[in-house]
BAFI-3210 file (N, C-alpha, C; in Angstrom, 3 decimals, decimal comma, padded with zeros to 6 digits):
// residues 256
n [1|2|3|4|5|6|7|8|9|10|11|12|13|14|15|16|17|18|19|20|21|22|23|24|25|26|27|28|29|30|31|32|33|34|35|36|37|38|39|40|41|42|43|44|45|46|47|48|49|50|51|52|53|54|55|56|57|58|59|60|61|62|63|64|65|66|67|68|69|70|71|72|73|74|75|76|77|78|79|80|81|82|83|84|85|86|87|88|89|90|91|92|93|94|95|96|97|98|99|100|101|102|103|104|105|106|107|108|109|110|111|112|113|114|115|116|117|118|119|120|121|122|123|124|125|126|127|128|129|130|131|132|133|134|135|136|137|138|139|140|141|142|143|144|145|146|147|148|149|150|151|152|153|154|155|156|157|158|159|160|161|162|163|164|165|166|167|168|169|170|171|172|173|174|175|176|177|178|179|180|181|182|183|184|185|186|187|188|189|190|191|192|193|194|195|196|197|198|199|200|201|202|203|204|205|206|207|208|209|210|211|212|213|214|215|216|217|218|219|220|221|222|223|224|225|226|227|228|229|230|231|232|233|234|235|236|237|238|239|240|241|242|243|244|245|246|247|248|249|250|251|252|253|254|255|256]
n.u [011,111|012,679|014,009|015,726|015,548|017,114|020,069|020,534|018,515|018,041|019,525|022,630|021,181|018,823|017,036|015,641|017,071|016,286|017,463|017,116|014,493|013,228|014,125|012,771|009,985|010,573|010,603|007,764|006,461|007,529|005,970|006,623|006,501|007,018|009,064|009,573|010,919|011,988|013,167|011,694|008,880|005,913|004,820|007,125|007,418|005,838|007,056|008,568|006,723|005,223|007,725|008,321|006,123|003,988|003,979|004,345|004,340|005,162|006,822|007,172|009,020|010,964|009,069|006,880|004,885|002,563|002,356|000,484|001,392|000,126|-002,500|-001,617|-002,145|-001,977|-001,929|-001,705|-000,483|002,049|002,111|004,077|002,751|001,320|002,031|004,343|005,975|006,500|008,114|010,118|011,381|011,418|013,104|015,676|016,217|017,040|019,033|021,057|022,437|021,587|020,080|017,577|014,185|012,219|008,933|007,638|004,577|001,380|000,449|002,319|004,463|006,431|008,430|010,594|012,013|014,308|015,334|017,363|016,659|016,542|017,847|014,387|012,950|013,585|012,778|009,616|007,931|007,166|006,125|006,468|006,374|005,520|005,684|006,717|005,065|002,688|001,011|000,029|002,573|004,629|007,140|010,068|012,160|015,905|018,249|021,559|024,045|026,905|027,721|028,427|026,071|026,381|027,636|025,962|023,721|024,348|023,963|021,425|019,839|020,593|019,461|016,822|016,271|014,159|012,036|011,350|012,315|015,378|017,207|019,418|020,081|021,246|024,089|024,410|023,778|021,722|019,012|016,625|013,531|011,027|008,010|008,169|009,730|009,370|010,700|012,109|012,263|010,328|007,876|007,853|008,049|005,887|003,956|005,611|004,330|001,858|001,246|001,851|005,078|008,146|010,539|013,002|012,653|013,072|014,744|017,079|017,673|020,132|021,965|022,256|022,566|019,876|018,584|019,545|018,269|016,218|017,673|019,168|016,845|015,644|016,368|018,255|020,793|021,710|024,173|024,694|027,538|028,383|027,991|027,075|030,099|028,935|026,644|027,974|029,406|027,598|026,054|025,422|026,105|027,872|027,215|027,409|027,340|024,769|024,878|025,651|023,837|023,709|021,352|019,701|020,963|021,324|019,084|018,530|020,314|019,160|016,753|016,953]
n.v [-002,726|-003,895|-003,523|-003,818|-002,560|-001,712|-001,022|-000,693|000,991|002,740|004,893|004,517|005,284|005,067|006,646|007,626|009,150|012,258|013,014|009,755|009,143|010,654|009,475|007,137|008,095|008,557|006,236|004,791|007,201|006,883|004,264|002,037|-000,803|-000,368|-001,955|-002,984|-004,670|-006,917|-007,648|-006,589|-006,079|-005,441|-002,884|-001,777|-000,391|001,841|004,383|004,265|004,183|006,780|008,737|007,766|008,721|007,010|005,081|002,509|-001,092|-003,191|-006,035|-007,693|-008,951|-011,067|-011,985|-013,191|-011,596|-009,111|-005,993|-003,296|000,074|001,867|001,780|001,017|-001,563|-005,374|-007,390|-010,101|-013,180|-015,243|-017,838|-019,300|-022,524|-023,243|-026,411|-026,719|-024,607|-025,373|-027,900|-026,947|-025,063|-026,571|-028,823|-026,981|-025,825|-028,651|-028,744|-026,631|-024,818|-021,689|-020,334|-018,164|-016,660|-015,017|-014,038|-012,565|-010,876|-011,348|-008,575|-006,926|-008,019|-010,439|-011,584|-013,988|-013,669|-013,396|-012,251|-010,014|-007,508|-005,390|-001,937|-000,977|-001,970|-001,383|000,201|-000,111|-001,095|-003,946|-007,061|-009,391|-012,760|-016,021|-018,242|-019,151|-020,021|-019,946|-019,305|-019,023|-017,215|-014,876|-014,711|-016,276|-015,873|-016,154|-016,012|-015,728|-015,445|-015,851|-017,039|-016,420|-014,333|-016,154|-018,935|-019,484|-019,591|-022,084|-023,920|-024,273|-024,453|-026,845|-028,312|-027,705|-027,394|-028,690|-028,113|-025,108|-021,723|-020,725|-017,684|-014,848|-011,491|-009,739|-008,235|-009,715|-012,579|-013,291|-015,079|-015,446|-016,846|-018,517|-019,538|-022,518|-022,699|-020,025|-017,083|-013,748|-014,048|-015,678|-014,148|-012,460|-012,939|-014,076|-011,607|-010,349|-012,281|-012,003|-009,344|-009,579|-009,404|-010,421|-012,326|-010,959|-008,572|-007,775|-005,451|-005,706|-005,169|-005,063|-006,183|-008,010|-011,830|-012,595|-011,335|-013,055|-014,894|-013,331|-011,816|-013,391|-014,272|-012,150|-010,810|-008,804|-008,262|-006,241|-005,451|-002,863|-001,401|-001,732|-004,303|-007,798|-010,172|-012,584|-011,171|-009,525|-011,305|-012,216|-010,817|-009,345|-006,502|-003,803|-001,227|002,538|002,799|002,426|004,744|006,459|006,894|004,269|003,176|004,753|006,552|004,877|004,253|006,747|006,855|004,656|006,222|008,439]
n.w [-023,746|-021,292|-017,533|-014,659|-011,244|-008,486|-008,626|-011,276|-013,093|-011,078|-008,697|-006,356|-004,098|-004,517|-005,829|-008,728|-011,727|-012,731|-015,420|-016,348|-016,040|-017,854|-019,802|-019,519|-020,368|-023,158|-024,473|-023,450|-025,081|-027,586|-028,592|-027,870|-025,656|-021,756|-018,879|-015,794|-014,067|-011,533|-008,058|-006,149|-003,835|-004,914|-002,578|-002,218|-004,515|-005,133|-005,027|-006,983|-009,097|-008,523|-009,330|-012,154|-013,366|-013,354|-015,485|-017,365|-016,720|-013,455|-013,049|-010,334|-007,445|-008,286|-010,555|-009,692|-008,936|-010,932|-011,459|-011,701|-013,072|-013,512|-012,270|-010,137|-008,922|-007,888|-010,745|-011,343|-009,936|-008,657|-006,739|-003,795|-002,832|000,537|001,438|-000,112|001,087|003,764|003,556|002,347|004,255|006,253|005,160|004,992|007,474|008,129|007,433|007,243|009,281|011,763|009,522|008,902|008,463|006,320|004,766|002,116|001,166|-001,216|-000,555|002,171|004,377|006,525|009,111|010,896|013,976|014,466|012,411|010,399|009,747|006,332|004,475|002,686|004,221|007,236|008,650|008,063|010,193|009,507|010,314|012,812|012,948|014,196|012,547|009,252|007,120|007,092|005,255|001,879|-000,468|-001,860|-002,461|-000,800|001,863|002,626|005,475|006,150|008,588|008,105|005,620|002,304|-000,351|-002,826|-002,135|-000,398|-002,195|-004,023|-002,175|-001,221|-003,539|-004,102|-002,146|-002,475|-004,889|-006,086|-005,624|-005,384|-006,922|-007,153|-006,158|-006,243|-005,717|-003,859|-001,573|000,718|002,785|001,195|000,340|-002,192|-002,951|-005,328|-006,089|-008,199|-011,066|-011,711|-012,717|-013,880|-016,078|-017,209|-016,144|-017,749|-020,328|-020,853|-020,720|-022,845|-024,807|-024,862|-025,604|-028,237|-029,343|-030,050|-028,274|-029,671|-029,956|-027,766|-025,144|-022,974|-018,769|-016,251|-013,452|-011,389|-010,430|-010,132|-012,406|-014,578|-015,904|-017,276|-018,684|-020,418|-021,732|-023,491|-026,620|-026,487|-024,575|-021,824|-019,203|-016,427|-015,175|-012,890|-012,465|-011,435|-011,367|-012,960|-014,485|-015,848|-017,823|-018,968|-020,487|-024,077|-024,005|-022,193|-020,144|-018,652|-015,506|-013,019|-011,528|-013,116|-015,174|-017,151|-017,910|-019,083|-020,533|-022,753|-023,892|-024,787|-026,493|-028,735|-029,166|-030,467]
ca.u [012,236|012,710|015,038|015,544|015,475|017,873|021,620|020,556|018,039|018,040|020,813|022,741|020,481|017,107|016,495|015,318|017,711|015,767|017,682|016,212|012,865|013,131|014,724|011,742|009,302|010,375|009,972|006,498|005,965|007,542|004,753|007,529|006,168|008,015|008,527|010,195|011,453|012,704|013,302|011,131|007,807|005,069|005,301|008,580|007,718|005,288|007,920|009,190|005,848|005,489|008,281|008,419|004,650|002,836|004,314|004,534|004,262|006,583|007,160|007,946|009,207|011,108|008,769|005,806|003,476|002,097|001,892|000,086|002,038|-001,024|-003,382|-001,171|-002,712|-001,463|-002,913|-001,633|000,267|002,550|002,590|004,395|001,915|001,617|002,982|006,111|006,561|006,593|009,001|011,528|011,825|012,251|015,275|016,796|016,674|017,468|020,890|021,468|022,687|022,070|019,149|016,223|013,076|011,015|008,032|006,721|003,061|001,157|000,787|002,737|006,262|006,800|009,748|011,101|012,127|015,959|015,863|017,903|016,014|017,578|016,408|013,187|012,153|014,362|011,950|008,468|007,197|006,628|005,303|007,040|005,859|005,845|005,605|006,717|004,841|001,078|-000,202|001,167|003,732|005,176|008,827|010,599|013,815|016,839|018,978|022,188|024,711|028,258|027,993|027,942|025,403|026,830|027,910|024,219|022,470|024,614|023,740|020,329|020,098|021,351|018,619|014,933|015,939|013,343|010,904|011,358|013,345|016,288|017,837|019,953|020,013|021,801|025,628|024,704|023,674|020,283|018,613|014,889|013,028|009,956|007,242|009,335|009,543|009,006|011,810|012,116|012,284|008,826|006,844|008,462|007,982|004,547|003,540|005,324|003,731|000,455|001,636|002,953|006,400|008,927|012,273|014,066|012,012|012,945|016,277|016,576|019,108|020,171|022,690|022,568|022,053|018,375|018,467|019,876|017,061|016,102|019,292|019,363|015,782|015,829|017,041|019,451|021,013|022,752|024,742|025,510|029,022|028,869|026,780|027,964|030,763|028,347|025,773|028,848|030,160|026,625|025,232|025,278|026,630|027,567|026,673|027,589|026,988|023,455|024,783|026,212|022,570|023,755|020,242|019,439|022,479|021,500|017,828|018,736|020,726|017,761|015,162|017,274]
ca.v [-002,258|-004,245|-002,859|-004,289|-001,479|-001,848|-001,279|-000,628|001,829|003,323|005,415|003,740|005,892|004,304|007,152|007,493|010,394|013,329|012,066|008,538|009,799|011,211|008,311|006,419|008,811|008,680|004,606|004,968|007,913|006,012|003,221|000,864|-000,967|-000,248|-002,739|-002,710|-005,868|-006,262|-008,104|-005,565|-006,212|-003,841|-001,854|-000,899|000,282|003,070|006,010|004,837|004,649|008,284|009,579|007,904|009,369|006,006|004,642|000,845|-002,049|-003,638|-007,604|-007,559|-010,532|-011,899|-012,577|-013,554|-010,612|-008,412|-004,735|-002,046|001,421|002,802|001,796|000,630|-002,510|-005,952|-007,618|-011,617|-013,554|-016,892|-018,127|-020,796|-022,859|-023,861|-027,405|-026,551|-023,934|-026,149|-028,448|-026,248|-024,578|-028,415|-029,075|-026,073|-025,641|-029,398|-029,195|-025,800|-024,098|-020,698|-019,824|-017,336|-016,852|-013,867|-013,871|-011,728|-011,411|-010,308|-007,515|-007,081|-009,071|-010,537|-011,851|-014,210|-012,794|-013,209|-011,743|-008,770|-006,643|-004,439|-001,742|-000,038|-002,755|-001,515|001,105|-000,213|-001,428|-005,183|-008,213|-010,914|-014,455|-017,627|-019,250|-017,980|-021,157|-019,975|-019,056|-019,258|-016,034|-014,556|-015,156|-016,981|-015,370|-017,065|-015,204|-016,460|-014,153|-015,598|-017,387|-015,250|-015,063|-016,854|-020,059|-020,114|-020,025|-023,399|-025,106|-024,233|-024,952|-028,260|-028,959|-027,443|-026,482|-029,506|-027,566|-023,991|-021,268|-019,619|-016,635|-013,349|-010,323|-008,783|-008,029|-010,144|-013,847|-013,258|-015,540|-015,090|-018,038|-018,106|-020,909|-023,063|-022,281|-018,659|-016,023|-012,914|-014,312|-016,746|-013,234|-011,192|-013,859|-014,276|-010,582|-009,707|-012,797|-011,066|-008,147|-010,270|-008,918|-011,809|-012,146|-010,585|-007,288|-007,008|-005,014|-005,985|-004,219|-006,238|-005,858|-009,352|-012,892|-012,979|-010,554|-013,694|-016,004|-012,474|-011,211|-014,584|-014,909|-011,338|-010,892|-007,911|-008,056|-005,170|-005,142|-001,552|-001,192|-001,826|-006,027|-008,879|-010,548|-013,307|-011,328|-009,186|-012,891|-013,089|-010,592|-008,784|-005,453|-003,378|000,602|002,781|002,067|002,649|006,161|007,277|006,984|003,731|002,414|005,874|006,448|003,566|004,353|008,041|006,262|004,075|006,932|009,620]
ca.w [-022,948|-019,830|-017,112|-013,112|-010,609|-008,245|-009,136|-012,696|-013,610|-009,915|-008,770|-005,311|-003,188|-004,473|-006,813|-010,384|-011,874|-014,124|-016,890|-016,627|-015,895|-019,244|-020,771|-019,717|-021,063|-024,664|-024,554|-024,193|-026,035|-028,945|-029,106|-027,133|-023,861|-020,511|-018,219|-014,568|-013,452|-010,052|-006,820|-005,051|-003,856|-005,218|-001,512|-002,431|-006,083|-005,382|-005,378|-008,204|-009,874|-008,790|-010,250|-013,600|-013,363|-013,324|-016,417|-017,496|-015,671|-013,021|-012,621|-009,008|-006,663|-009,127|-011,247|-008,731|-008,629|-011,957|-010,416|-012,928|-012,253|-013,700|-011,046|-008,657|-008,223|-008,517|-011,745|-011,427|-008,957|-008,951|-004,894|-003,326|-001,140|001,444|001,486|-000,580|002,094|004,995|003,213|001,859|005,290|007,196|004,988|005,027|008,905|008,979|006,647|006,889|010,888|011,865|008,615|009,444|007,089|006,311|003,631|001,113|000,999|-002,117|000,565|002,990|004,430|007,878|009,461|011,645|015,326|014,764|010,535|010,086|008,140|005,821|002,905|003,289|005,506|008,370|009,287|007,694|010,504|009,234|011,198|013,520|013,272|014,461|011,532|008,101|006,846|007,718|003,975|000,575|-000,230|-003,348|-002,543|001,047|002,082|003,753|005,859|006,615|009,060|008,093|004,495|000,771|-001,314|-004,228|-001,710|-000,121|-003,823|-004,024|-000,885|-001,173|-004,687|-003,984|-000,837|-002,561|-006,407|-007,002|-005,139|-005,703|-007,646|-005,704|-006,723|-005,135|-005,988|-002,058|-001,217|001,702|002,452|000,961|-000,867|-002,717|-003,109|-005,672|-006,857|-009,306|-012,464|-011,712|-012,939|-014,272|-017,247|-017,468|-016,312|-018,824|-021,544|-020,834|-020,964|-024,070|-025,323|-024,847|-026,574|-030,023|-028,733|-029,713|-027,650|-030,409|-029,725|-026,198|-024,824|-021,100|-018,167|-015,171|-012,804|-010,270|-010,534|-010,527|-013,678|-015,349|-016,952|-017,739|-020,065|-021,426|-022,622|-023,956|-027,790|-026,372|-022,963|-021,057|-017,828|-016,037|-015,462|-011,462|-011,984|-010,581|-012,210|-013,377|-015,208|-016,853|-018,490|-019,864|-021,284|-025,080|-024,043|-020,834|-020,950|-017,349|-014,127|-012,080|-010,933|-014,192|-016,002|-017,578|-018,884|-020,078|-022,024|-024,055|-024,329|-025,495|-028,406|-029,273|-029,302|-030,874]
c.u [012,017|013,709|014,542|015,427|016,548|019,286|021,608|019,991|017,873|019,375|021,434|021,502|019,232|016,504|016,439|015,409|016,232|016,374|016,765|014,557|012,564|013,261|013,348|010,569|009,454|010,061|008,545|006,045|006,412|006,622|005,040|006,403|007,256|007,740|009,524|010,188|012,485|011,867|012,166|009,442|006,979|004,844|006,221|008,688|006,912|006,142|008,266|008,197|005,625|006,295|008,974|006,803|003,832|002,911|004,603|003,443|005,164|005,440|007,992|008,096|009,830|010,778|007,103|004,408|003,559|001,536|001,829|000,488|000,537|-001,931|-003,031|-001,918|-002,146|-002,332|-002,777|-000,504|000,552|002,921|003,012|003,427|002,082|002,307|004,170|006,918|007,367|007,577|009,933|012,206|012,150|013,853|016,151|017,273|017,329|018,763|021,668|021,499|022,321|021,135|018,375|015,180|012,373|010,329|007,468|005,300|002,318|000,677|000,898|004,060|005,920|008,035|009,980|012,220|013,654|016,321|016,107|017,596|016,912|016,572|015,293|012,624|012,874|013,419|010,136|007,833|006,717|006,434|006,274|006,242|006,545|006,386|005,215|005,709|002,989|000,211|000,711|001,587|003,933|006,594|009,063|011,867|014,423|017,782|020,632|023,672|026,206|028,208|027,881|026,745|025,130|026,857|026,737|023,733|023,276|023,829|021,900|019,335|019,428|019,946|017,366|014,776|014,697|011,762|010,455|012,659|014,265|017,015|019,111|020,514|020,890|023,715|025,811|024,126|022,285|019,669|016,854|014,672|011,445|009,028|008,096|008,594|009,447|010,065|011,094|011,556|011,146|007,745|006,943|008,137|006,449|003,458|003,926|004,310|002,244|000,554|002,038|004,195|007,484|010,286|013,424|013,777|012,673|014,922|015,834|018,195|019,051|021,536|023,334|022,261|020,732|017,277|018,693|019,041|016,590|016,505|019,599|017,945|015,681|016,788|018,267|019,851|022,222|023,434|025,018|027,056|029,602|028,098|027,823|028,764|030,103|027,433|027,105|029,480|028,911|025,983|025,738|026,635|027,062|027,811|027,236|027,288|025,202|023,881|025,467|024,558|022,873|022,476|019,399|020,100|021,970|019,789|017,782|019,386|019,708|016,949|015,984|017,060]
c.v [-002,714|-003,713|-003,398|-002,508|-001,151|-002,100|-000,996|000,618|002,800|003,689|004,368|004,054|005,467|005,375|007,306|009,227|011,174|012,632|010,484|009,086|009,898|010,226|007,409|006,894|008,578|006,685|004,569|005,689|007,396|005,058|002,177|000,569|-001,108|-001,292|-003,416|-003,882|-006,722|-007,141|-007,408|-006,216|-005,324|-002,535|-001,335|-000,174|001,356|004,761|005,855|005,064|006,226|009,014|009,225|008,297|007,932|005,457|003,349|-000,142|-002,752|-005,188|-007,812|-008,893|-011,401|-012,609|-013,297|-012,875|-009,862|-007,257|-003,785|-000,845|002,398|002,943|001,609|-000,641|-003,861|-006,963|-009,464|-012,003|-015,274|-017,420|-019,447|-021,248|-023,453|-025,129|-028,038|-025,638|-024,438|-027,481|-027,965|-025,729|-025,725|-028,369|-028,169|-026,057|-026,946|-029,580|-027,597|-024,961|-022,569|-019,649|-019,015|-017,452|-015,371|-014,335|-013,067|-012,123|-010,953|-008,372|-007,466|-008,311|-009,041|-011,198|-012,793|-013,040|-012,038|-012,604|-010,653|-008,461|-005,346|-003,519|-000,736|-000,778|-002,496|-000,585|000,975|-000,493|-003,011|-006,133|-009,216|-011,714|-015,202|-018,724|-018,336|-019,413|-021,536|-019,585|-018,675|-017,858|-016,146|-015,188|-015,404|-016,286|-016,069|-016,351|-015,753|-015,452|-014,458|-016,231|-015,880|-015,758|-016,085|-018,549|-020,735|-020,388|-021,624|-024,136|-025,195|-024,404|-026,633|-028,914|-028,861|-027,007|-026,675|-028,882|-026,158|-023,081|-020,569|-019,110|-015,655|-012,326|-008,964|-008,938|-008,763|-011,740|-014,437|-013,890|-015,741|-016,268|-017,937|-019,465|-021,930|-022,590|-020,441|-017,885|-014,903|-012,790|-014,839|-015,346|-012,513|-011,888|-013,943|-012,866|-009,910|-010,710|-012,588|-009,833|-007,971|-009,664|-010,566|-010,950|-010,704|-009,037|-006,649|-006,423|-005,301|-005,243|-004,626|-005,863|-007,648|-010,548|-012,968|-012,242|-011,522|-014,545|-014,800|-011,831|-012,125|-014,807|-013,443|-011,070|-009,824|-007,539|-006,621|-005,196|-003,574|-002,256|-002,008|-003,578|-006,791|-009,546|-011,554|-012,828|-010,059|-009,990|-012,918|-012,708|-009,610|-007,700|-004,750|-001,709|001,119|002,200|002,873|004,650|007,245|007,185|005,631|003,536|003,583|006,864|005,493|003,428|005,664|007,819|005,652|005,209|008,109|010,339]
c.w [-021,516|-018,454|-015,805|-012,934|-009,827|-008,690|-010,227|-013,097|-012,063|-009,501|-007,071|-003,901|-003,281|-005,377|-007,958|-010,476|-012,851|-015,249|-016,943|-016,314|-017,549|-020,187|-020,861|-020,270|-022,561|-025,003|-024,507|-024,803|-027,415|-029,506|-028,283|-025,377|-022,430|-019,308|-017,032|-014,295|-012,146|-008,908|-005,999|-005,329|-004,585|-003,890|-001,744|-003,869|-005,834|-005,419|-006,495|-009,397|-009,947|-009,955|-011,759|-013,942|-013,623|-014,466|-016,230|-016,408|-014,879|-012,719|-011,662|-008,368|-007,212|-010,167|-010,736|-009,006|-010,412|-011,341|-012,176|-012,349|-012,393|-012,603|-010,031|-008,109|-008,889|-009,451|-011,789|-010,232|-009,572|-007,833|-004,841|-002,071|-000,351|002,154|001,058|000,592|003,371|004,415|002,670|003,013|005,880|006,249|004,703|005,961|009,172|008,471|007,174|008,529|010,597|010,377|009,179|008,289|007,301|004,699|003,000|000,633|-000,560|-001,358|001,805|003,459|005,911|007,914|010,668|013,043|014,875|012,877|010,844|009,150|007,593|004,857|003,443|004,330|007,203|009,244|009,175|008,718|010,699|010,745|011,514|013,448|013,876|013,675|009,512|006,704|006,419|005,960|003,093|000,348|-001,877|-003,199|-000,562|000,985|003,149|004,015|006,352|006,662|008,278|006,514|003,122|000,510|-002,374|-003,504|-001,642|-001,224|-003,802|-003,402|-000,963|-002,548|-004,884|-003,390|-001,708|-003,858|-007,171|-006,332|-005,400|-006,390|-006,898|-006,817|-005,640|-005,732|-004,581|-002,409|-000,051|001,600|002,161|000,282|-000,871|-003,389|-003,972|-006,227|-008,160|-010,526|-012,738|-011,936|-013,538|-015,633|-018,037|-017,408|-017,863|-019,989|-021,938|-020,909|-021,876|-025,210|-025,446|-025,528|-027,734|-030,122|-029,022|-029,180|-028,183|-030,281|-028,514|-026,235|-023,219|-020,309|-016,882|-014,704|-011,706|-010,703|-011,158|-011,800|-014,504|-016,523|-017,762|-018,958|-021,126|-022,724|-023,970|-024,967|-027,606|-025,256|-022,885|-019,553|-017,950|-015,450|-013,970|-011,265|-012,027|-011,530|-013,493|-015,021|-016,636|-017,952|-019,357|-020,640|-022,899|-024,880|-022,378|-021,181|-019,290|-016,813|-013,969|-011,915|-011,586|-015,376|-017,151|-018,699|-019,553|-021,190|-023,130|-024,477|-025,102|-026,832|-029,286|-029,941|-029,854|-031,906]
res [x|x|x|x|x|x|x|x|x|x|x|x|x|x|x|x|x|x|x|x|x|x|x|x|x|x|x|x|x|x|x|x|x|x|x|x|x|x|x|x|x|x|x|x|x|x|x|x|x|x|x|x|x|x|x|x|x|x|x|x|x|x|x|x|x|x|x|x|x|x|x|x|x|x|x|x|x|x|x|x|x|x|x|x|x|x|x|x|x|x|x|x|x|x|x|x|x|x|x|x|x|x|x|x|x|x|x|x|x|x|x|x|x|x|x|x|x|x|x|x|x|x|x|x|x|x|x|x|x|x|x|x|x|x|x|x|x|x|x|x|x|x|x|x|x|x|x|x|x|x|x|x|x|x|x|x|x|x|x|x|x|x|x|x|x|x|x|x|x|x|x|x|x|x|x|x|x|x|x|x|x|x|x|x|x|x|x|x|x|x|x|x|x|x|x|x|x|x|x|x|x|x|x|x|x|x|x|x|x|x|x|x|x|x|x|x|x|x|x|x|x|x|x|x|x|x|x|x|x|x|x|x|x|x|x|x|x|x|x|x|x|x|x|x|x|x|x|x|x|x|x|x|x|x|x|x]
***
């Protein structure tokens, strides 16, 4: 049972209802493995480890980092280094007007001067640089004040696809950048494949874009009710929204 976090199994507010709590409880008490999948760094998953009590494992960053809820620690990593870094950022800034950059560390995120941070990062605290360029990163972010998301994933696509993976997962002109080859979908593949888990085993629950390689590779996709037009076109089934207990509605049928 795979499930993003954001927009899906999280309510709009960032919390994980009692009902889903519960929902996720009988998944592993069944024998089933649980397994959080999500844009979010591992800094941003420890509440929710809390309050599904330290259950599963999350595949954070897109797909980047391997965070154990159990211990809280992260167990594998997939970084972009350093000299893809420093060339994906040249031709973005040199095609692309008006970009910013912030980086995700395996701990810790900094930011360019002029990035509008958003999220939990508006208050964390994080780090200004000089140079978002200085040591290899889980995921690069591109900020960009007046374009969509959907346009930028093009353009940027277009400029560094042959270099790295771009995604977005934001309502704004956000786009998450990860080592190539790296998705949602390659972690997730590769850790049920350690578990003799084929495809056809998995149910997955996605909400944005970067849920996509995800819903696809997964033998039973779900959209909630409120995901982007895109991943509604693509996947299996669609169950509520995020703040109607969507992905626990449909785990309470499973486990009943």
């Amino acid at each position: 049972m795979a499930t993003d976090l954001d927009g899906t199994a999280l309510r709009t507010d960032g919390t994980v209802s009692p009902r889903t709590v519960m929902a996720f409880g009988k998944v592993e008490e069944s024998g089933a493995a649980l397994v959080f999948v999500t844009g979010r760094p591992p800094r941003w998953v420890g509440g929710v480890a809390a309050a599904v009590r330290h259950r599963g494992v999350a595949i954070c960053a897109n797909g980047a980092l391997i965070y154990d809820l159990h211990t809280e620690q992260i167990v594998e990593s997939h970084l972009i280094t350093v000299d893809v870094l420093e060339e994906v950022v040249a031709q973005l800034r040199a095609n692309v007007s008006d970009l910013v950059f912030s980086v995700e560390y395996e701990s810790g995120f900094a930011h360019e001067s002029d990035f509008l941070l958003g999220g939990l990062d508006r208050d964390a605290g994080t780090v200004r640089v000089d140079s978002v360029t200085a040591r290899p990163c889980a995921k690069l972010l591109a900020l960009h004040p007046g374009m969509s998301a959907d346009d930028l994933h093009v353009t940027v696509h277009e400029l560094v696809g042959h270099l790295v993976t771009a995604t977005h997962s934001s309502r704004r002109g956000l786009i998450e950048m990860s080592a190539q080859g790296v998705t949602k979908a390659t972690a997730l593949a590769e850790f049920a494949g350690r578990l003799e888990i084929k495809p056809s085993q998995v149910i997955a629950f996605g909400d944005m874009p970067n849920d996509l390689p995800m819903l696809s590779w997964a033998g039973t996709s779900y959209a909630v009710a409120n995901a982007h037009p895109d991943v509604l076109a693509a996947v299996d089934h669609v169950t509520a929204s995020n703040d109607d207990d969507g992905v626990a509605q449909v785990i309470e049928r499973i486990y009943r």
